[in-house]
N, C-alpha and C positions, 0 to 999 in steps of 0.2 A: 922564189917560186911559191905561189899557193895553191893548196889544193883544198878541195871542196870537205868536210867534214864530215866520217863516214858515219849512217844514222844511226847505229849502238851506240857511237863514242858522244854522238850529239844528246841522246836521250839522257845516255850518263849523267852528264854537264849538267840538262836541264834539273833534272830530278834532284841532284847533289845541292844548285844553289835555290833548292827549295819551287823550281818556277816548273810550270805545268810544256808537255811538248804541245807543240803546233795541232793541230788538225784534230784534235783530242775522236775519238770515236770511242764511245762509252761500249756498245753492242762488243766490240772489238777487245775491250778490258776484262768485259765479266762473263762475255760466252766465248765459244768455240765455234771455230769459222767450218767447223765439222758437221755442226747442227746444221739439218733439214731445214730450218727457219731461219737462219742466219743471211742468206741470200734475200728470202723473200721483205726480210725487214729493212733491208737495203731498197730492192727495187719499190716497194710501197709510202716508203717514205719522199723517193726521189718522184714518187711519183702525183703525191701532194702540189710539188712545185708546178707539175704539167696541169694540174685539176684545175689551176686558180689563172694557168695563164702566166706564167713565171718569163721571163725573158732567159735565157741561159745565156752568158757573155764567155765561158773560157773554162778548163778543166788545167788541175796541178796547180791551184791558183791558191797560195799561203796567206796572202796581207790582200788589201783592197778599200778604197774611200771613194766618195765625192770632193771634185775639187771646184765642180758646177754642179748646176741643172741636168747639164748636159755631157758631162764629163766623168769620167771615173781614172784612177790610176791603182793597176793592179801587179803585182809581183807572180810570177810566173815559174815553179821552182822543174828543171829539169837535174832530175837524179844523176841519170844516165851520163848527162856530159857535166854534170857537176857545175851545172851555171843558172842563177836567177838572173830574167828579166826582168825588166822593168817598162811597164805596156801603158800607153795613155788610151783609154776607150771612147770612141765619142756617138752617145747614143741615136742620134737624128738618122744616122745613115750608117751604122753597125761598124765604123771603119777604126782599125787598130794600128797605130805606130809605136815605135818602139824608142822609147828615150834611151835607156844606154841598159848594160848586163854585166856583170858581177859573179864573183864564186863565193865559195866560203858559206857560211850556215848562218840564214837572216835567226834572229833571235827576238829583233823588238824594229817596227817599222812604225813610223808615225809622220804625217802628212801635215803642215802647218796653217792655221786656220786662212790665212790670205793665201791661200795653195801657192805658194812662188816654189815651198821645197817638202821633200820627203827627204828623215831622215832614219839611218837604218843604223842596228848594231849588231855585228858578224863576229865568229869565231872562223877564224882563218889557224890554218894548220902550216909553219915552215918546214925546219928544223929539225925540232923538237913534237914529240906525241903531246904534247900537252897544248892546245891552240890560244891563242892569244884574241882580245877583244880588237873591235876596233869602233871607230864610228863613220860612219859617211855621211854627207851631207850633199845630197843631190838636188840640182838644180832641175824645177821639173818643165821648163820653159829651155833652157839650152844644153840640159843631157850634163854638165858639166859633177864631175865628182869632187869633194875636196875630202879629206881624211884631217881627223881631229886624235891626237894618240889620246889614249885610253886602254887601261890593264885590264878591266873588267869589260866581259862579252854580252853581258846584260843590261835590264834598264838599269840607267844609273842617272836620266834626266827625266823634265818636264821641258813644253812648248810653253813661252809663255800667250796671254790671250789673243793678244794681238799677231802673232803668228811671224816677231819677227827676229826674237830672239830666243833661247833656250836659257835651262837651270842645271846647273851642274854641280857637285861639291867638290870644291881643291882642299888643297892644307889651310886653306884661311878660313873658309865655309861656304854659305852658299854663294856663285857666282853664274851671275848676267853673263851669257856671251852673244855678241849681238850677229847674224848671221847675214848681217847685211856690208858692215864696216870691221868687222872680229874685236872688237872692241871690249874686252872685258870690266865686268864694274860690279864689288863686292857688297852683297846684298843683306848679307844674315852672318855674322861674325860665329865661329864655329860653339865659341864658349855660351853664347845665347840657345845651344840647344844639346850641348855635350852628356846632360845630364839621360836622355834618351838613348843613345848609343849602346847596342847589345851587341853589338856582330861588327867583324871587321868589313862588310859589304860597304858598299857606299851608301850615305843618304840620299831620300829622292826629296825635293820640295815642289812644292804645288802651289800654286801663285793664284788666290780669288780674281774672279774677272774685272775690280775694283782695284787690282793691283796695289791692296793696301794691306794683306794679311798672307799668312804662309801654313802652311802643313805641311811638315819633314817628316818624312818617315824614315826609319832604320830597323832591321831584322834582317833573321834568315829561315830558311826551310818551313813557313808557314807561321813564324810567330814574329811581329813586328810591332816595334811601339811608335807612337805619332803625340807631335807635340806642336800644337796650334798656336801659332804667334799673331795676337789681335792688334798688339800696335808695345808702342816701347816697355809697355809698363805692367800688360796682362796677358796672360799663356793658358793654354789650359793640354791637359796630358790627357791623350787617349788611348787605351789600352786593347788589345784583342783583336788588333788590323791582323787579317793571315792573307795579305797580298800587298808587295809594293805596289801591281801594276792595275789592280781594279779599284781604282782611287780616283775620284772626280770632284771636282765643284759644280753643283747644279745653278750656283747664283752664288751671291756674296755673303748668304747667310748659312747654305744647305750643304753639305759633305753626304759624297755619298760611299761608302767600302764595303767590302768583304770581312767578313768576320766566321768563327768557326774552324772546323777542320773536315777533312777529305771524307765524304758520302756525309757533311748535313754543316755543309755552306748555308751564309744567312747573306742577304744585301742588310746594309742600314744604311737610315737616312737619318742624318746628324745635325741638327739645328742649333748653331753655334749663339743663337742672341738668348734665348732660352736654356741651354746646357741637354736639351734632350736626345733622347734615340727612337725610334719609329723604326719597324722592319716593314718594307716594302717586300720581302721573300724570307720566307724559314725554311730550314733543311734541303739542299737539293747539293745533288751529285758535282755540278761545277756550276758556275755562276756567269764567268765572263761578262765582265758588266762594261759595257760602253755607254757613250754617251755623244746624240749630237748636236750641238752647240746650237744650228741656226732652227731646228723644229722644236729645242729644248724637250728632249724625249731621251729618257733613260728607257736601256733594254739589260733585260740580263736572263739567265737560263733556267729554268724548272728541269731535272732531270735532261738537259738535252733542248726543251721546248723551248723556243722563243718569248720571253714576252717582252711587253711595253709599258712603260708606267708612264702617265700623261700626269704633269704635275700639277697644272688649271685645273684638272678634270680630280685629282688625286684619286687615281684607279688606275690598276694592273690588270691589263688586258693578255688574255693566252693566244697566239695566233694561233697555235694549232701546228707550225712547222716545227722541224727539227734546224739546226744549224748553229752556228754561229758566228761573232767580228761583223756582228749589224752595222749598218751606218745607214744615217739618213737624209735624203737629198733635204735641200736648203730649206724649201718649202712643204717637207714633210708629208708626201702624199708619197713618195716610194721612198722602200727601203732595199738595198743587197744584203746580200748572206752569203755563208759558205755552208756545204756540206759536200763533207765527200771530197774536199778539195774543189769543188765544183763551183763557180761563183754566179750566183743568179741574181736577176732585178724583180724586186715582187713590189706589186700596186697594193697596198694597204684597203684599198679599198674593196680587193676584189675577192680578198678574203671573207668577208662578210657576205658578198652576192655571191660565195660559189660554197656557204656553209652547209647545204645537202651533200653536195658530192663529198666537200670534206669531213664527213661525219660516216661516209663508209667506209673511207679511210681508217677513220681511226675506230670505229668500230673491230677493222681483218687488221691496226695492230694490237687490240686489245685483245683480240683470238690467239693472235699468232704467242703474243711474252704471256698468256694463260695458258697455252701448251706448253710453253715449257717447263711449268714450275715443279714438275715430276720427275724430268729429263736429266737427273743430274751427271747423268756420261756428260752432258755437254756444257756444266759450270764451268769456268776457268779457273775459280778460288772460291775460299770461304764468305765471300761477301755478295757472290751472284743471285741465293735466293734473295738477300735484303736488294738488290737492287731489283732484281726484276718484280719484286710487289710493289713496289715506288712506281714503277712503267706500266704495272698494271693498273695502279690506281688513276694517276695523272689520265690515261685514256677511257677507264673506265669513265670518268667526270666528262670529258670532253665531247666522248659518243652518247653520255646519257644513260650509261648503261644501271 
């Protein structure tokens, strides 16, 4: 029998192997849900999304992708009965089916670039108080689930580019397993990158879209080291990765991570033919950096804020939302989000045409986190006035003030 994983014992987990909980809500970390302003920072943010014409698709909504134009597949967490669905959206005519549903505590969901599967990894609870990992591999075309054993509840793979097989580390090292035939084929012999291993966690590798180079990374609790494999004969070591999971290849030459630690995250953008580093973002609360493959558009967070880096263009644009777990349809004219658990469609575009309204926005939140900086009945901790000057600047800029 399994039961769903109760959310103290989930946070625990999360926080212990170093990795951040789901739904992060920063307002919710450093203030008190007591504060007079606490409410209205909610409703004014949510209501950003209504200014520009936002689609709203689903509420309780954890994970969520494009798998078309026209398609989304999003995860659905019910507390209450302790079950995730798992929802196909299809946006022409608003209509929602439902592929199949699950218990246990998703931890890391990821959707494969030829969308055939979503793959998920749960901590399931039997037994024993202590939950065990697993992995699933859902077919998102015929509901079908297949389970892959696995000790660890967290990431512990990559997709590769082509979206049709995954990266995994056994006792040999890194290994191919194909998700089509299960065919496994050994990729990286472990003693080619043993000399990086800090932590007993698993390594994750990262495969260039050229399928001819690798980044393993290994760590725990925000310190990680990363060791670039360019072909038989040259490596080069990276130091100061503080995320297994916000690690991407932006092309065959560009790496893009997380670096830093908790209130002053950095993104870098890592140019392997050169040996250099470039920050695309310095200092901010959490980062959450994604990436979508077919608009080539990296996103990652300012305090909470959205942005976008356009790498044709080499420029970081602020949308101006709060949110995060961006994705972008194929053709790069809309993106979804989460806030609030709330999963919304926003037109890129209409951010720009509707920048008055959104400027009184953010105008009454730059009022509202300036009233509080007095308030300290309603700090949560010692680090609330350093955040809320960071929220107060980031909107002072954005409203002009």
């Amino acid at each position: 029998m399994e039961i769903c994983l109760p959310g103290s014992l989930l946070i625990l987990f999360l926080f212990c192997k170093g990795l951040a909980a789901r739904d992060i809500n920063l307002d919710n970390i450093y203030i008190k849900k007591t504060s007079p302003d606490y409410k209205l920072l909610i409703l004014e943010k949510l209501d950003t999304y209504k200014k520009i014409s936002a689609a709203f698709v689903d509420n309780d909504v954890i994970f969520a992708d494009w798998i078309s134009g026209n398609e989304l597949i999003y995860i659905k967490e019910n507390i209450s009965l302790n079950t995730n669905y798992v929802f196909r959206f299809r946006l022409r005519d608003r209509s929602t089916k439902e592929i199949c549903r699950l218990s246990g505590a998703v931890t890391v969901a990821k959707t494969t670039l030829n969308s055939k599967y979503l793959i998920l990894k749960r901590l399931v609870q039997a037994k024993s108080i202590i939950p065990k990992g697993e992995m699933l591999i859902i077919g998102l075309q015929s509901g079908d689930i297949r389970k892959i054993k696995t000790s660890y509840g967290f990431l512990d793979f990559s997709i590769t580019p082509d979206g049709n097989s995954i990266l995994i580390e056994n006792s040999n090292g890194i290994v191919e397993l194909s998700l089509e035939n299960k065919s496994k084929r050994l990729l990286v012999k472990k003693k080619e990158y043993s000399d990086i291993i800090i932590s007993g966690n698993p390594c994750v590798a990262y495969i260039s879209p050229d399928m001819q180079k690798f980044l393993i990374i290994n760590g725990s609790g925000g310190n990680y080291r990363g060791k670039l494999l360019l072909n038989k004969y040259e490596s080069i070591k990276i130091d100061r990765i503080s995320s297994s999971s916000e690690v991407l290849w932006q092309n065959n030459f560009n790496i893009v991570y997380r670096t830093g630690y908790a209130g002053n995250f950095s993104v870098v953008s890592y140019n392997v033919k050169n040996n250099r580093k470039s920050y695309l973002l310095k200092k901010s609360f959490n980062t959450n950096i994604t990436f979508s493959k077919y608009s080539e558009t990296v996103t990652f967070l300012k305090e909470q804020l959205i942005h976008l880096y356009d790498n044709s263009k080499k420029k970081v644009v602020n949308t101006g939302l709060e949110g995060e777990d961006v994705s972008f349809e194929p053709n790069g004219n809309r993106f979804i989000a989460l806030l609030y658990k709330k999963l919304f469609i926003v037109n890129r575009n209409k951010i720009q045409k509707k920048h008055i309204e959104l400027k009184r926005s953010w105008k009454l939140l730059y009022s509202l986190y300036n009233n509080m900086v007095n308030k300290k009945q309603y700090f949560k901790n010692s680090y609330t006035g350093f955040y809320i000057d960071r929220k107060i600047a980031i909107y002072r800029d954005l409203a002009g003030i």
